[in-house]
LUMTOR-425827 format. One record per atom (N, C-alpha, C): residue in three letters; chain; atom name; x, y, z. Coordinates in nm, 2 decimals, padded with zeros to 4 digits. Atoms other than C-alpha are relative to their C-alpha. Layout:
! LUMTOR-425827
+------+------+-------+--------+--------+--------+
: roba : bagu : marmi :     c1 :     c2 :     c3 :
+------+------+-------+--------+--------+--------+
:  ALA :    A :    CA :      X :      Y :      Z :
...
+------+------+-------+--------+--------+--------+
This chain:
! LUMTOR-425827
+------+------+-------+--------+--------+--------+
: roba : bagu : marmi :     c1 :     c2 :     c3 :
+------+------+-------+--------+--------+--------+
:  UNK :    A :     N :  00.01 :  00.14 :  00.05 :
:  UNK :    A :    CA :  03.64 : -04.22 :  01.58 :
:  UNK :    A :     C : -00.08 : -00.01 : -00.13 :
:  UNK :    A :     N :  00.07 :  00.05 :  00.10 :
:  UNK :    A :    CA :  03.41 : -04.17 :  01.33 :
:  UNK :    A :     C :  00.06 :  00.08 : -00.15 :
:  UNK :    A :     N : -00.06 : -00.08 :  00.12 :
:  UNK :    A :    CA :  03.65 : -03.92 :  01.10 :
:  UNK :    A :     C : -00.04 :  00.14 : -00.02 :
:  UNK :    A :     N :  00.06 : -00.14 :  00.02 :
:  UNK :    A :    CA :  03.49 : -03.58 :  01.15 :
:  UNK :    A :     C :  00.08 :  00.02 :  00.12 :
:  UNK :    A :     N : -00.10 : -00.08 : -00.06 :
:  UNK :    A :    CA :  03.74 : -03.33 :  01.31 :
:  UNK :    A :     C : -00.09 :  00.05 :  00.14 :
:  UNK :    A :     N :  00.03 : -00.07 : -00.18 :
:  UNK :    A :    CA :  03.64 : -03.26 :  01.70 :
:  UNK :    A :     C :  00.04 :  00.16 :  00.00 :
:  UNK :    A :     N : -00.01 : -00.10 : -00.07 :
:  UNK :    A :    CA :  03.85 : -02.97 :  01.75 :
:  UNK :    A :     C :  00.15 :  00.01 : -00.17 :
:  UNK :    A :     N : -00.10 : -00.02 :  00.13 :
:  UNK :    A :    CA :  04.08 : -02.77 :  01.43 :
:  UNK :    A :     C :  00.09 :  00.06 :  00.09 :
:  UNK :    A :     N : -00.14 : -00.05 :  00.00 :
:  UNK :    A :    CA :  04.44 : -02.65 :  01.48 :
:  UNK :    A :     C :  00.05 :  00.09 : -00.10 :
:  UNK :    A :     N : -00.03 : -00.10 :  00.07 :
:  UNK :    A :    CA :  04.45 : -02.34 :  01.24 :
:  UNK :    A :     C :  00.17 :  00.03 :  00.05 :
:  UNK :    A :     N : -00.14 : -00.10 : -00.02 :
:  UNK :    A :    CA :  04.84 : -02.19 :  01.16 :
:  UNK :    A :     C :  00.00 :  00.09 :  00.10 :
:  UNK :    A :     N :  00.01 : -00.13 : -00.07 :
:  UNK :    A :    CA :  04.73 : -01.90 :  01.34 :
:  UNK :    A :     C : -00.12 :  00.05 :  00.08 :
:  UNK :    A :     N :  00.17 : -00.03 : -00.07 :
:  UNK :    A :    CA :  04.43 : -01.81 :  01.56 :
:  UNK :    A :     C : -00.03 : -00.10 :  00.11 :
:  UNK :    A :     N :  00.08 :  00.07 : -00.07 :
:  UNK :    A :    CA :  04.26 : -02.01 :  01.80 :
:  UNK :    A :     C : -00.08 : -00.10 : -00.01 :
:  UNK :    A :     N :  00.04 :  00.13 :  00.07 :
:  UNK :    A :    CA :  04.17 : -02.39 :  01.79 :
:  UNK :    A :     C : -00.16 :  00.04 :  00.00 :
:  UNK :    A :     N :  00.12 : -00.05 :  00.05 :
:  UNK :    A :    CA :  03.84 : -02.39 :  01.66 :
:  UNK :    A :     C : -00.10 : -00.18 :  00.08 :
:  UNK :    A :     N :  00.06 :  00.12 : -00.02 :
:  UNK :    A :    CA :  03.63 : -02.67 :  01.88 :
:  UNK :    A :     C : -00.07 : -00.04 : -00.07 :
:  UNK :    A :     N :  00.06 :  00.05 :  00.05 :
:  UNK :    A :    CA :  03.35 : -02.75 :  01.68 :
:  UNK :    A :     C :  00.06 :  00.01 : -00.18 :
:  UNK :    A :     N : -00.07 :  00.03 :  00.13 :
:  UNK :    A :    CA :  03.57 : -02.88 :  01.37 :
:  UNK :    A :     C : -00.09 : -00.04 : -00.12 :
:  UNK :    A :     N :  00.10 :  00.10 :  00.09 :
:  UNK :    A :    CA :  03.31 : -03.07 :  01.16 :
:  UNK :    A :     C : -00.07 :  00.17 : -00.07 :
:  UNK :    A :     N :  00.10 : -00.10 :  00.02 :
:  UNK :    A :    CA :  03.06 : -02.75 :  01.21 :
:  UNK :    A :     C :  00.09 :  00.14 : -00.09 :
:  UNK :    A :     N : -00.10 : -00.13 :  00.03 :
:  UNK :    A :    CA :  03.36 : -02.47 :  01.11 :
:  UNK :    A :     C : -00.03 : -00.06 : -00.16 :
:  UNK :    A :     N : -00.07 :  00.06 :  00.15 :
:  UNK :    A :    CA :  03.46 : -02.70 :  00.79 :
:  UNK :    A :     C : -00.16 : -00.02 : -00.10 :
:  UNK :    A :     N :  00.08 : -00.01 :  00.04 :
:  UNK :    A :    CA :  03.08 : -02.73 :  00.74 :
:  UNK :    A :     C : -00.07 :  00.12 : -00.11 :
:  UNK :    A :     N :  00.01 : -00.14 :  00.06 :
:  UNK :    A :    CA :  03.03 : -02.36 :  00.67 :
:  UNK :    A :     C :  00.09 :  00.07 : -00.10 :
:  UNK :    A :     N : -00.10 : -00.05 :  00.14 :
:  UNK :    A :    CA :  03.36 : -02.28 :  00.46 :
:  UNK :    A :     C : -00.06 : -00.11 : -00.08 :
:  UNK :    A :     N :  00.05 :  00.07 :  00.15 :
:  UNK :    A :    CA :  03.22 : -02.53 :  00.22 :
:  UNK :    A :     C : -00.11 :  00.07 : -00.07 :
:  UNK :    A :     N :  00.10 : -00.02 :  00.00 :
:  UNK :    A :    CA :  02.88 : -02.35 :  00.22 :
:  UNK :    A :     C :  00.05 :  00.18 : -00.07 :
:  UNK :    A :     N : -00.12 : -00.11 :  00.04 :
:  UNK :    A :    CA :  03.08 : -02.02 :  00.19 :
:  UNK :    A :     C :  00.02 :  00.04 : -00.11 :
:  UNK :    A :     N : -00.07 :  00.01 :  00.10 :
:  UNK :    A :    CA :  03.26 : -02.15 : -00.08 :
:  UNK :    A :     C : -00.11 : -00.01 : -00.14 :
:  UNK :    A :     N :  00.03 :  00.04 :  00.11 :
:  UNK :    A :    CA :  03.01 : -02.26 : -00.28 :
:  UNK :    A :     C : -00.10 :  00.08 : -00.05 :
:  UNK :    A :     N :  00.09 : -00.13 : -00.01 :
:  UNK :    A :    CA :  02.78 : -01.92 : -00.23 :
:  UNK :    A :     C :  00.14 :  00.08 : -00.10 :
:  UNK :    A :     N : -00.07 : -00.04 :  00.01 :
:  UNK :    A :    CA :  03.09 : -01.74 : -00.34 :
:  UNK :    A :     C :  00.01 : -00.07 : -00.24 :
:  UNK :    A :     N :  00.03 :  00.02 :  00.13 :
:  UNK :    A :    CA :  03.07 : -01.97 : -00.68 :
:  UNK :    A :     C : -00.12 :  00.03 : -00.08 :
:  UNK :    A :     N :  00.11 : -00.06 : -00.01 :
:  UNK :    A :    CA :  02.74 : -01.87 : -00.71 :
:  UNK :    A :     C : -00.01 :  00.15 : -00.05 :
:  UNK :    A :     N : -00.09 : -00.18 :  00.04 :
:  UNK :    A :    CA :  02.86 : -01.50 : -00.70 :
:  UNK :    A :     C :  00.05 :  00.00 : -00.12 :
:  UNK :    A :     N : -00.08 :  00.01 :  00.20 :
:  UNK :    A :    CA :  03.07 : -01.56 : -01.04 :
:  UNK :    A :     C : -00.10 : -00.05 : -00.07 :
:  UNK :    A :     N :  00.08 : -00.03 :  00.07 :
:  UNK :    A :    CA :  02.80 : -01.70 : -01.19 :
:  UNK :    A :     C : -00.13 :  00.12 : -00.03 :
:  UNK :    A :     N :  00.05 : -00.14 :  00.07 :
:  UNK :    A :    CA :  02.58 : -01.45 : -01.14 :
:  UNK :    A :     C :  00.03 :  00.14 : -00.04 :
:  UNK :    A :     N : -00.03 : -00.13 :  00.06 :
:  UNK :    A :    CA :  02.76 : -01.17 : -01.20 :
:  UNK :    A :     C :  00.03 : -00.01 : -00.14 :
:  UNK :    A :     N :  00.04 :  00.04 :  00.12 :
:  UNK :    A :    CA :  02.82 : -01.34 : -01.51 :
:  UNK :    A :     C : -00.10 :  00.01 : -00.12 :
:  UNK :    A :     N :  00.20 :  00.00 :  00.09 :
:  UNK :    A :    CA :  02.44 : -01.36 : -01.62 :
:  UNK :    A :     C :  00.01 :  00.18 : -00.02 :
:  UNK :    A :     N :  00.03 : -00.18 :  00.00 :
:  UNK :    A :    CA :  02.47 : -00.94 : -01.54 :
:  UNK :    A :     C :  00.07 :  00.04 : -00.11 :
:  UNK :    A :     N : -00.13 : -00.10 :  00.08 :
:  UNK :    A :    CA :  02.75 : -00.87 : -01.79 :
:  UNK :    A :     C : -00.02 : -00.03 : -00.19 :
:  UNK :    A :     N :  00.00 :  00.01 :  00.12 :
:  UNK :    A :    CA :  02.72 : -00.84 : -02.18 :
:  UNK :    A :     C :  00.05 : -00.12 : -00.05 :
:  UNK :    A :     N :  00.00 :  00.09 :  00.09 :
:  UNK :    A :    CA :  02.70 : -01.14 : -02.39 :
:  UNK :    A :     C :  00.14 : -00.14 :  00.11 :
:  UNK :    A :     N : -00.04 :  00.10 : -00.15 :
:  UNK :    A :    CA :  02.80 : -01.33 : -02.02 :
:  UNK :    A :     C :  00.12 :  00.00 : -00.03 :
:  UNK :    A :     N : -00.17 :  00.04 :  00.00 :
:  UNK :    A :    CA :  03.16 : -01.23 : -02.03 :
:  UNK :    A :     C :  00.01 :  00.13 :  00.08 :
:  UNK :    A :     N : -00.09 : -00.10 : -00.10 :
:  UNK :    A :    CA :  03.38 : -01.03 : -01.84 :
:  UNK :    A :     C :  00.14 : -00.06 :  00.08 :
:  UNK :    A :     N : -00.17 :  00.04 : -00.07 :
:  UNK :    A :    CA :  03.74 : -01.01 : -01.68 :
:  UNK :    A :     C : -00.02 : -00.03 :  00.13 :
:  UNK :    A :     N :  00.01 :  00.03 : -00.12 :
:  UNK :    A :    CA :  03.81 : -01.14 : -01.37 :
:  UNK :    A :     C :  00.03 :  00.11 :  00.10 :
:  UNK :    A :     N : -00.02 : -00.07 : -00.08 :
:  UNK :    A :    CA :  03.88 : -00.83 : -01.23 :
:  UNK :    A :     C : -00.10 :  00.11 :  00.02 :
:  UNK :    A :     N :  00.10 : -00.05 : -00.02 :
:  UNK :    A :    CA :  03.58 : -00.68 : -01.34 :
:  UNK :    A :     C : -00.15 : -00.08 :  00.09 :
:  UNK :    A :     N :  00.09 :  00.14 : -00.04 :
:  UNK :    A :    CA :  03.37 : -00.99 : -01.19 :
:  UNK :    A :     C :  00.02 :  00.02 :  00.16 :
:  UNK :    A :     N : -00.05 : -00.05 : -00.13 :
:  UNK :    A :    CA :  03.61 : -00.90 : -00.83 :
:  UNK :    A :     C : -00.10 :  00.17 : -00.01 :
:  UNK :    A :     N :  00.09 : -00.11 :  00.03 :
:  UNK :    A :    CA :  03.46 : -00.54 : -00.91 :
:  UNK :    A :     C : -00.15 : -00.01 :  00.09 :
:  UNK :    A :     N :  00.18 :  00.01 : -00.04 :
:  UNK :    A :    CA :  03.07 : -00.66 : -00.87 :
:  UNK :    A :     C : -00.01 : -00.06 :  00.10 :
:  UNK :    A :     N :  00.03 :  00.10 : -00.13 :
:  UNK :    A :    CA :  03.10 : -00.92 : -00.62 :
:  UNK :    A :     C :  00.03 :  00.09 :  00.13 :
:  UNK :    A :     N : -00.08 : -00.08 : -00.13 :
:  UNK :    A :    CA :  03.31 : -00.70 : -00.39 :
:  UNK :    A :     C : -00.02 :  00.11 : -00.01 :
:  UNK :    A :     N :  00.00 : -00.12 : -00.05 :
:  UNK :    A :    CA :  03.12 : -00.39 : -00.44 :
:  UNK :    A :     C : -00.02 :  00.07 :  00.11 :
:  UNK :    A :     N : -00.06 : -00.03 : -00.18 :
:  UNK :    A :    CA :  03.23 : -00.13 : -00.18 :
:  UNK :    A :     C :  00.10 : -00.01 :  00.04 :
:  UNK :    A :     N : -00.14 :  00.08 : -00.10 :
:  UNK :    A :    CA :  03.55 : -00.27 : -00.10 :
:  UNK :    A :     C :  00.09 :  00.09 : -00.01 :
:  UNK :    A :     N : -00.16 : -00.09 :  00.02 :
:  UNK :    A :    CA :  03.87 : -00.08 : -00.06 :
:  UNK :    A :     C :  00.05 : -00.04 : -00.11 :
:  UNK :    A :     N : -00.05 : -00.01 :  00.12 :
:  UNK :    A :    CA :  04.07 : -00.08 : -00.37 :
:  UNK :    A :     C :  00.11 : -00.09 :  00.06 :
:  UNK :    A :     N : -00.18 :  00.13 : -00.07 :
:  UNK :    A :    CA :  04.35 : -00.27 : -00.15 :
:  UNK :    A :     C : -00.02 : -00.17 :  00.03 :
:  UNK :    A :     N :  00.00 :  00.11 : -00.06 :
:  UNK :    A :    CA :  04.13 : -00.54 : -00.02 :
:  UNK :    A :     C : -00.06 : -00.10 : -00.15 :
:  UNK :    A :     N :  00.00 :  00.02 :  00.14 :
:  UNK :    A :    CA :  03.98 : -00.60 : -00.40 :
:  UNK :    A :     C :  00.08 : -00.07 : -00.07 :
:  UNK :    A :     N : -00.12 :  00.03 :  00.08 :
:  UNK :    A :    CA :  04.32 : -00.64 : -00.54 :
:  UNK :    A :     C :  00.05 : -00.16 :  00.12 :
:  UNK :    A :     N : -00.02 :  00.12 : -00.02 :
:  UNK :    A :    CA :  04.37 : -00.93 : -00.31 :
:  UNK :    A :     C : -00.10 : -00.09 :  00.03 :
:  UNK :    A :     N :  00.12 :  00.13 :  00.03 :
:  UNK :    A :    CA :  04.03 : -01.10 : -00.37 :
:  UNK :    A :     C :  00.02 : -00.06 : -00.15 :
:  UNK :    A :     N : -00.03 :  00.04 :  00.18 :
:  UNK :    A :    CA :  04.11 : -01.10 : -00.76 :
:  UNK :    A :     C :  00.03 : -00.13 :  00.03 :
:  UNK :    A :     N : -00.06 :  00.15 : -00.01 :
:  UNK :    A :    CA :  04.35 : -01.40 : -00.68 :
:  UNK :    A :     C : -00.12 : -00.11 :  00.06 :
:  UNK :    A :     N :  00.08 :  00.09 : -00.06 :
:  UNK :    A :    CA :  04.10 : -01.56 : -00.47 :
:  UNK :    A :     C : -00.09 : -00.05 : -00.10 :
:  UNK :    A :     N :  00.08 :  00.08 :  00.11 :
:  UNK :    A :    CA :  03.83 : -01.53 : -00.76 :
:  UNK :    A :     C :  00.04 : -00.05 : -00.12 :
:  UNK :    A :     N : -00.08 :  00.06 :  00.15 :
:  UNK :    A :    CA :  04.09 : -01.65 : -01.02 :
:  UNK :    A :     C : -00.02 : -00.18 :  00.02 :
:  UNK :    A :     N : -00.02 :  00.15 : -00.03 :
:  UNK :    A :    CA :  04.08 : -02.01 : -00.80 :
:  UNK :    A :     C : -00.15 : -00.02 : -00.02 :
:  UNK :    A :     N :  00.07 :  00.07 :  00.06 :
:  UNK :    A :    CA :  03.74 : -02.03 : -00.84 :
:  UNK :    A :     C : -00.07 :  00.02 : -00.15 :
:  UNK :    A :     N :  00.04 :  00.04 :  00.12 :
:  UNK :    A :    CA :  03.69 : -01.97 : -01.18 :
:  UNK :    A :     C :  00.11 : -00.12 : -00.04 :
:  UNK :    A :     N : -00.06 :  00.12 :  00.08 :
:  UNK :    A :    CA :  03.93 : -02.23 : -01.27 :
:  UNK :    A :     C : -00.08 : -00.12 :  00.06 :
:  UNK :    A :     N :  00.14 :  00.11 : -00.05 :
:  UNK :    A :    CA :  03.66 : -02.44 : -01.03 :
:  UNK :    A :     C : -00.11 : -00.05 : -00.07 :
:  UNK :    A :     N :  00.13 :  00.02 :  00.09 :
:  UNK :    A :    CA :  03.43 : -02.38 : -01.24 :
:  UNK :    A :     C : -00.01 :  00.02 : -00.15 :
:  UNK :    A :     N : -00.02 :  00.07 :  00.16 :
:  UNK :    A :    CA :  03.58 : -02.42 : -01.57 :
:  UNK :    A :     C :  00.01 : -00.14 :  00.06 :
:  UNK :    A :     N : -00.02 :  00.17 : -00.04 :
:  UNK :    A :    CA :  03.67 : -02.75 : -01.42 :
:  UNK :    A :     C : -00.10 : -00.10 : -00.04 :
:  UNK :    A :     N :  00.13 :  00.04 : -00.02 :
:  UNK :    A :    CA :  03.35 : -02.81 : -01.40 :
:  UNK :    A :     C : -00.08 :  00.05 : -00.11 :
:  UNK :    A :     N :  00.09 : -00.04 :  00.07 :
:  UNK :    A :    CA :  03.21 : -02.68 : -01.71 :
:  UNK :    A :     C : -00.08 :  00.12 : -00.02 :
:  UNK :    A :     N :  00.06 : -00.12 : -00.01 :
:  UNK :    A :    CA :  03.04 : -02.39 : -01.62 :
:  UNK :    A :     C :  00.05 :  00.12 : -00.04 :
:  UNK :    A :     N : -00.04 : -00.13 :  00.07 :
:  UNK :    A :    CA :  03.26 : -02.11 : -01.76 :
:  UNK :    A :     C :  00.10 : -00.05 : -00.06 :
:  UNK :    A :     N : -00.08 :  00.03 :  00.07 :
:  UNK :    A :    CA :  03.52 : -02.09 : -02.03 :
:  UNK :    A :     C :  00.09 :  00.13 :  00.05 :
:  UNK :    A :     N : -00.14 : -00.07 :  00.01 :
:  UNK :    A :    CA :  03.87 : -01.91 : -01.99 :
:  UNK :    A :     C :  00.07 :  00.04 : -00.09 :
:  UNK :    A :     N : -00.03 : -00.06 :  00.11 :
:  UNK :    A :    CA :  04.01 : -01.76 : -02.30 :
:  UNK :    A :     C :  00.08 :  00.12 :  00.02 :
:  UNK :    A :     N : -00.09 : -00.08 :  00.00 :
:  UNK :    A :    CA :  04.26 : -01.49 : -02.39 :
:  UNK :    A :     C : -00.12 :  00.12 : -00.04 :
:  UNK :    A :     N :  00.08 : -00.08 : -00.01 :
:  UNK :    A :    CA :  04.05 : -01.16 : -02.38 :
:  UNK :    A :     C :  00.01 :  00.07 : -00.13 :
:  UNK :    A :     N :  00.06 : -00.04 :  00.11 :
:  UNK :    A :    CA :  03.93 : -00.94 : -02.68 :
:  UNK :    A :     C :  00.03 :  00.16 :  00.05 :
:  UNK :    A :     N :  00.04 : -00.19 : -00.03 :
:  UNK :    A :    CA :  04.01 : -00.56 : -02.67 :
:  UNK :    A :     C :  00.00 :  00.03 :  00.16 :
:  UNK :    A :     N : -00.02 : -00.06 : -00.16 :
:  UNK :    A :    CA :  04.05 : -00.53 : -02.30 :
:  UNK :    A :     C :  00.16 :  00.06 :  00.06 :
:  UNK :    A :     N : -00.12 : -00.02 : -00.01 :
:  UNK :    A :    CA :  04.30 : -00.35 : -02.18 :
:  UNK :    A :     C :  00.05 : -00.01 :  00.13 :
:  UNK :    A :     N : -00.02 :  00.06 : -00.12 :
:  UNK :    A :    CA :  04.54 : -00.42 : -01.94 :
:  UNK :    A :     C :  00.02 :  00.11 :  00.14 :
:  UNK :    A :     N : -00.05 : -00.08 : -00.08 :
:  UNK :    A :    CA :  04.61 : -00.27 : -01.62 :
:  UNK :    A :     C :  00.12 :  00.07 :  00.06 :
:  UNK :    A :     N : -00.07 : -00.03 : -00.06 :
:  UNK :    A :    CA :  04.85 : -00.11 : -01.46 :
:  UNK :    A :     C :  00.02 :  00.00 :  00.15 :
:  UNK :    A :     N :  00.05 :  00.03 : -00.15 :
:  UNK :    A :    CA :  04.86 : -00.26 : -01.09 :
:  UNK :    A :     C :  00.06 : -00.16 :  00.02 :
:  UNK :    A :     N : -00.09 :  00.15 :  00.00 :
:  UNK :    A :    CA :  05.04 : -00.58 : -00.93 :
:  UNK :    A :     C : -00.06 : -00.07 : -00.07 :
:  UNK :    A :     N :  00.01 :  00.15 :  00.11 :
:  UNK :    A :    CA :  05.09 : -00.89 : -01.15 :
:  UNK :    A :     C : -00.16 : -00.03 :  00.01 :
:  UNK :    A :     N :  00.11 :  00.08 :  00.02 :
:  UNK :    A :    CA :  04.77 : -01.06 : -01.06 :
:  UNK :    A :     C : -00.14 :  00.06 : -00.04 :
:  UNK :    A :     N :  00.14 : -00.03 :  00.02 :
:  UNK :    A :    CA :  04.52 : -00.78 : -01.15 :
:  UNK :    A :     C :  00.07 :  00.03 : -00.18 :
:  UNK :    A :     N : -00.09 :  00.02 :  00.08 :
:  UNK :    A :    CA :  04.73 : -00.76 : -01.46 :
:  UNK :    A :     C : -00.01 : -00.16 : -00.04 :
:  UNK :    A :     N :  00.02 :  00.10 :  00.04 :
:  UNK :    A :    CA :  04.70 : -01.11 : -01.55 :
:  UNK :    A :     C : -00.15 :  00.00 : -00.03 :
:  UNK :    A :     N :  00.15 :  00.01 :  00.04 :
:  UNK :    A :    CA :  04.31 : -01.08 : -01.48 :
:  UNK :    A :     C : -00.08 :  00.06 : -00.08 :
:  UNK :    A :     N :  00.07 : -00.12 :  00.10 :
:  UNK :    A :    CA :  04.26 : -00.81 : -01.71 :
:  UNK :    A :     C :  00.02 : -00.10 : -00.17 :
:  UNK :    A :     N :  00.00 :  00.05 :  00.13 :
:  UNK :    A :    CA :  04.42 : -01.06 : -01.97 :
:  UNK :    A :     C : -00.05 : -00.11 : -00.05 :
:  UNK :    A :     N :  00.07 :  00.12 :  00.04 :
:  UNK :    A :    CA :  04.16 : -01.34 : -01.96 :
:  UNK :    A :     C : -00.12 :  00.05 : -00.01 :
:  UNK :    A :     N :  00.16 : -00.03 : -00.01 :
:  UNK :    A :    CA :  03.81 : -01.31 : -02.01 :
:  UNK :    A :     C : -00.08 : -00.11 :  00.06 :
:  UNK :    A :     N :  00.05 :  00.12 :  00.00 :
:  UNK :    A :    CA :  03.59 : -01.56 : -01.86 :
:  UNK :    A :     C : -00.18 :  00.00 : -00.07 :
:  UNK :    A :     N :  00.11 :  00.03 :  00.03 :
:  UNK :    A :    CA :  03.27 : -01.67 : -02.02 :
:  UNK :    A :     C : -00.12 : -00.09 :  00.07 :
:  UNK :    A :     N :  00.08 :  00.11 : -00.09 :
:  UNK :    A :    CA :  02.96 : -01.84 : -01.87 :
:  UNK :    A :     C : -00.10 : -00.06 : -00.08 :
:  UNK :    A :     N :  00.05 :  00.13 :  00.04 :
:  UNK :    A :    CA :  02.84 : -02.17 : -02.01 :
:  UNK :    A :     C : -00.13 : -00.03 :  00.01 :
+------+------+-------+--------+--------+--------+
């Protein structure tokens, strides 16, 4: 009654009773995660770096498989947070590109900057 989800209905998995509390923490998650791209940001020469080097730092340790499908993830939030001012997106400088599906290949061809 009051608009906060009792119980979620995920595609796949197992309803999730405490709805409010679930939805509470992916936001918390998410916004730790933005946090992550800024500071890896602050670590990188004259605050720039590719998005695939940014997946790199945040996800160090990772398999090389599971990496290549975070890239996309951290591509959505840097456009969050250009949104928002805090980093700029631009066509990259001397970086070269990869060889590896499209999207790490795309990420090699932006640079992002931090604001």
């Amino acid at each position: 009654a009051n608009g906060t989800p009792a119980t979620l209905y995920p595609s796949h998995g197992k309803a999730i009773d405490d709805g409010a509390a679930h939805v509470r923490r992916y936001i918390v998650h998410r916004n730790q995660r933005d946090e992550d791209v800024l500071k890896a940001l602050d670590t990188c020469p004259n605050r720039k770096s590719t998005p695939w080097n940014l997946t790199s730092l945040i996800y160090q340790g990772l398999p090389l498989p599971v990496r290549l499908g975070a890239v996309g993830v951290l591509l959505q939030h840097i456009k969050k947070l250009e949104g928002e001012g805090k980093v700029r997106i631009h066509p990259a400088r001397g970086i070269a590109s990869y060889v590896a599906p499209e999207v790490v290949t795309n990420a090699a061809l932006v640079e992002v900057e931090r604001l």
